[in-house]
Steps between C-alpha positions, in 0.01 A plus 500: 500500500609853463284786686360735175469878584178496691690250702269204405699134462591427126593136397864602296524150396378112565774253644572227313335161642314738828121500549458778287643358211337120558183690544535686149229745583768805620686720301738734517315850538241354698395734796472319766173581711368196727623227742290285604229748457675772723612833258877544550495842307775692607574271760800443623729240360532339865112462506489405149791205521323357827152470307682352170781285675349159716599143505509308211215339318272735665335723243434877454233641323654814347320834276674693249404818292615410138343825320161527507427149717558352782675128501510242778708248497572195771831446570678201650787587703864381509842563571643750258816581424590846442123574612571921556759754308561867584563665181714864569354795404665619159824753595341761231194528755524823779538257788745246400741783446443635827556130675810492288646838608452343873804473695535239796775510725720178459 
């Protein structure tokens, strides 16, 4: 997931052999909206990873916004490798160079 600029939960991409990808019915772009029922809109990711995460072969019913509609889709979970990445902000944008200018004492 990456969080879009309303800070809303965007899948980036589908791992290879998770849930997701078994499932088939989530795609990258997908908003997500619903766990289990509950809205995680601007939620945060804490929240969000405790309602999505569980044991596995337990299942989670989750909703996207893809455009105009709303999918569900029932996920079976598992271990997944790789399951989160934290992509940098690009340095062009106002507050990597900031972070960059930082100095730290050693």
């Amino acid at each position: 997931f990456r969080a879009d600029k309303t800070g809303a939960l965007v899948v980036n991409s589908v791992v290879a052999g998770g849930p997701a990808d078994l499932h088939g019915g989530v795609s990258a772009g997908d908003t997500l909206l619903k766990v289990d029922g509950e809205l995680v809109i601007r939620k945060p990711l804490s929240v969000v990873s405790s309602l999505l995460l569980g044991p596995p072969d337990t299942t989670v019913l989750v909703t996207f916004q893809r455009g105009e509609e709303e999918v569900e889709a029932e996920l079976t979970r598992s271990t997944v490798k790789n399951l989160m990445t934290v992509q940098a902000a690009p340095l062009t944008s106002p507050m990597a160079q900031q972070a960059s200018a930082l100095k730290f004492p050693a």
